[in-house]
N, C-alpha and C positions, 0 to 999 in steps of 0.2 A: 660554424660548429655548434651542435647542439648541447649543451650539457646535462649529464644524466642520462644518454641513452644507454639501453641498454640491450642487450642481444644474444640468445641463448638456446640451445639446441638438443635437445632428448632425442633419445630411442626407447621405446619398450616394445620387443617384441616386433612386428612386422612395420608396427608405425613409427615413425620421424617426425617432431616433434618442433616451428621453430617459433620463436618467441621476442618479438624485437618493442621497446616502448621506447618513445620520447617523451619525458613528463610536459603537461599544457598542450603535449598538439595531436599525439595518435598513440593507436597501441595495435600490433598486429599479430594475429598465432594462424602458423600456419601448419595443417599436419598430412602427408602423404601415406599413403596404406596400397599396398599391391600385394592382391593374392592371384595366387596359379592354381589352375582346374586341373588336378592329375591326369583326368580323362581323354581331353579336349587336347592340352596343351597350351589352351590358352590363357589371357592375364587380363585382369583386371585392377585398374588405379584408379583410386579417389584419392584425390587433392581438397580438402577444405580450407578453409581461410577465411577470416574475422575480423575488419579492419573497424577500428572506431575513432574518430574522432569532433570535432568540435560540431558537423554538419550531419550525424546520426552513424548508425553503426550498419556496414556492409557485409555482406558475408555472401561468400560464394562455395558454391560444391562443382567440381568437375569429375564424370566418371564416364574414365573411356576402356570399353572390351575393345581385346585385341583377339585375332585367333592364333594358332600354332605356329604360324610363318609371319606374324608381328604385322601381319594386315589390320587396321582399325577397321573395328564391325559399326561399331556402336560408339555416340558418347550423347552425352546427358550432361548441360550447363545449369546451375539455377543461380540464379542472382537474388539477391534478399536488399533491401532497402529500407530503415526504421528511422526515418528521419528524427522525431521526436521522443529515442529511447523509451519507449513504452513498452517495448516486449512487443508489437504487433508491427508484423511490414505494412509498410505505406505503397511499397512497389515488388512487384513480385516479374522476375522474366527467367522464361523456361526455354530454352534450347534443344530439342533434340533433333539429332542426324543421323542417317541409319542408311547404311549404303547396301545397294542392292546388287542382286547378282550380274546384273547386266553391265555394271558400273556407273550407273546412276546413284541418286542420293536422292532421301525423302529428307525434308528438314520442315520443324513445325516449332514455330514459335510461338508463345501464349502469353501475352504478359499483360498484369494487372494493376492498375492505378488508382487506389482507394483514395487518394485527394480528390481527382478530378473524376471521380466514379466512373471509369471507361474499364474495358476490358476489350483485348485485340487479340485474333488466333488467326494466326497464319500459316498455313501449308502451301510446301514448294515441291514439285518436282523437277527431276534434272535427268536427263539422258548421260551415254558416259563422256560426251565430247563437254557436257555443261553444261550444255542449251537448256533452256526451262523448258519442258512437257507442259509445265499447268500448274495455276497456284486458286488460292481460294481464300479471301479475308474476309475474316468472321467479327465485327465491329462492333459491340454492347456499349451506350451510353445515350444518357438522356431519354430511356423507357425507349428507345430503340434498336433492333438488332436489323444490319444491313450485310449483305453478306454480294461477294465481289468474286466474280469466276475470270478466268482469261485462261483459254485452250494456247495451242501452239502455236496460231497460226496467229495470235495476237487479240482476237476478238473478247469481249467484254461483256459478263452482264453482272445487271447487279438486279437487288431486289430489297426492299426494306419493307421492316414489319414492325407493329410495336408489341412492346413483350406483354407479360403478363402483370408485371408492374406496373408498365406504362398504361394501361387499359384501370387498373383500381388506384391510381392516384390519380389518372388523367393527362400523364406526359408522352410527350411523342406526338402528338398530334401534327400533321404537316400543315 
């Protein structure tokens, strides 16, 4: 049992509100918002959430469009990571997936690592059975950018380069 937690719940208006602390170990708010497109008929939800404790402060945003028949079009993850409460993330990962008319899905992920100065983007494609079409990884670290193809049939290429940092400090070099 913890004592002192505590846990509490608003509305105002279209958003929800919720609010839970443990004193010494976390504190979390989490708040939901869903608005409807008169037009469309469709809806759109953000979810945020704030979670802090002893190993830096998290916070994530989730927002997923839906259409008129509550098919998911769209959604959009972001993750925030501040290890050493300074007000700046240390790690940043972005999600997004985006379904296509065929019933495939594009999904591209970007995520960034200011400790270990990397930076990764990756794009996927999918048919509507699943299968990958083709993906593409875009690699930044150490004054070089490598970047990484594979079609459907499985084959590979890659290519590296060094950036324009890596060129006026002198990294990257192979």
């Amino acid at each position: 049992k913890v004592h002192g937690a505590k846990s509490s719940t608003t509305t105002k208006g279209k958003t929800s509100t919720t609010s839970s602390s443990k004193p010494g170990l976390s504190t979390e708010v989490k708040s939901n918002t869903t608005k409807k497109n008169v037009i469309t008929g469709g809806k759109t939800d953000v979810t945020k959430s704030r979670y802090e404790d002893a190993k830096g402060v998290t916070t994530r945003k989730t927002k997923v469009k839906t259409n008129s028949n509550d098919e998911v079009k769209k959604t959009k993850k972001v993750i925030k990571t501040d290890f050493d409460k300074d007000g700046k993330d240390d790690k940043v990962t972005k999600k997004f997936t985006k379904n296509l008319k065929d019933g495939g899905k594009k999904i591209k992920v970007v995520k960034k690592d200011k400790i270990n100065k990397t930076k990764v983007k990756m794009k996927v494609k999918t048919d509507n059975s699943g299968d990958v079409v083709k993906t593409k990884k875009v690699t930044r670290s150490g004054g070089r950018r490598t970047v990484t193809k594979t079609d459907a049939e499985g084959n590979k290429t890659t290519k590296s380069r060094r950036t324009l940092k890596g060129f006026l400090t002198g990294k990257g070099k192979k």
